[in-house]
N, C-alpha and C positions, 0 to 999 in steps of 0.2 A: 519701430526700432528694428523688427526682424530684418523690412524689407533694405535698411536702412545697411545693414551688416552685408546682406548678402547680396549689395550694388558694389560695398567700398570696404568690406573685409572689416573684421571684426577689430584690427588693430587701429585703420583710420576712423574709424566712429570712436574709440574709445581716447584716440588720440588728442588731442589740446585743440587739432582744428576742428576735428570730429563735433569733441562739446563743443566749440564756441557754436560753430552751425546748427545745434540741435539747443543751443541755452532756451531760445524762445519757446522750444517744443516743452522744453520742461519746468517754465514758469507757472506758479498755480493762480495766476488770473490775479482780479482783483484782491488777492488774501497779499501780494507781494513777498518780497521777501522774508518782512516778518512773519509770514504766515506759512513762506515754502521752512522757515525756520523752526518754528512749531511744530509743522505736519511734522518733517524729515524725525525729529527728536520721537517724536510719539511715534513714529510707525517702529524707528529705532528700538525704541522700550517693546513695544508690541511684539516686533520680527526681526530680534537681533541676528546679527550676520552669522553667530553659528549655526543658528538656526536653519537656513538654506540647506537646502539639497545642490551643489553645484554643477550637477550634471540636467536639473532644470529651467537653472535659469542661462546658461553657456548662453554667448559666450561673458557676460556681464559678471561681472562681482557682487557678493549681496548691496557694498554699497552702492555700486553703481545702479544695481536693479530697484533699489530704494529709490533713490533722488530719478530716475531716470522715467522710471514705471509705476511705482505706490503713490510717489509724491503727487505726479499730476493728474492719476486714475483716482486718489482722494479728493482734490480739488474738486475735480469734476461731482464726484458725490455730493461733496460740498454746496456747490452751488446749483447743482439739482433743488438740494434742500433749504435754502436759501430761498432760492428766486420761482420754487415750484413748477419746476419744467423738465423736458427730457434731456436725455444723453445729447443728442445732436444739436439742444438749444445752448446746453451748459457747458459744450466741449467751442463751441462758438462765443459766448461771452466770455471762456476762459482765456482766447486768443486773444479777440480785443480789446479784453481789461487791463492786460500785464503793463501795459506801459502804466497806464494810471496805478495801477497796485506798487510797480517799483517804486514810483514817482510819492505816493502817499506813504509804503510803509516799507522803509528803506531796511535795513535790518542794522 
């Protein structure tokens, strides 16, 4: 996401094109939408947006930094735990799974 900001400015990432370009980055894999739906809610309850310190997460919103950064750094946990493998296996099946995740569990 950083390097993401500081290629195309923190206004074109956060922009409409910005997300469309990054929506794939921030699918949680095989859980799909109904499951980016869950995660999102629960971290929500967990790390509400006043909660943030906004000068750590800059230049993102809590909810942006939620759906953007928790959502898919949980998946990944996820499916660590899941399929009993590492970060680099689970951040890999998270990429190739999203299509079947949407595809299965729509929201």
């Amino acid at each position: 996401m950083m390097k993401e900001v500081k290629k195309q400015g923190s206004r074109a990432v956060a922009g409409v094109k910005g997300q469309f370009e990054s929506f794939e980055k921030m699918q949680p894999g095989y859980y799909g939408e109904l499951g980016s739906v869950i995660i999102h809610q629960t971290l929500y309850s967990l790390f509400p947006p006043s909660s943030f310190d906004p000068s750590l997460i800059a230049p993102l919103t809590p909810a942006e930094f939620i759906q953007r950064i928790l959502v898919p750094e949980a998946a990944v946990e996820l499916i660590m735990e899941d399929l009993c493998i590492g970060k680099g296996d689970a951040v890999k099946t998270l990429r190739e799974s999203a299509q079947y995740g949407v595809a299965m569990f729509p929201d």
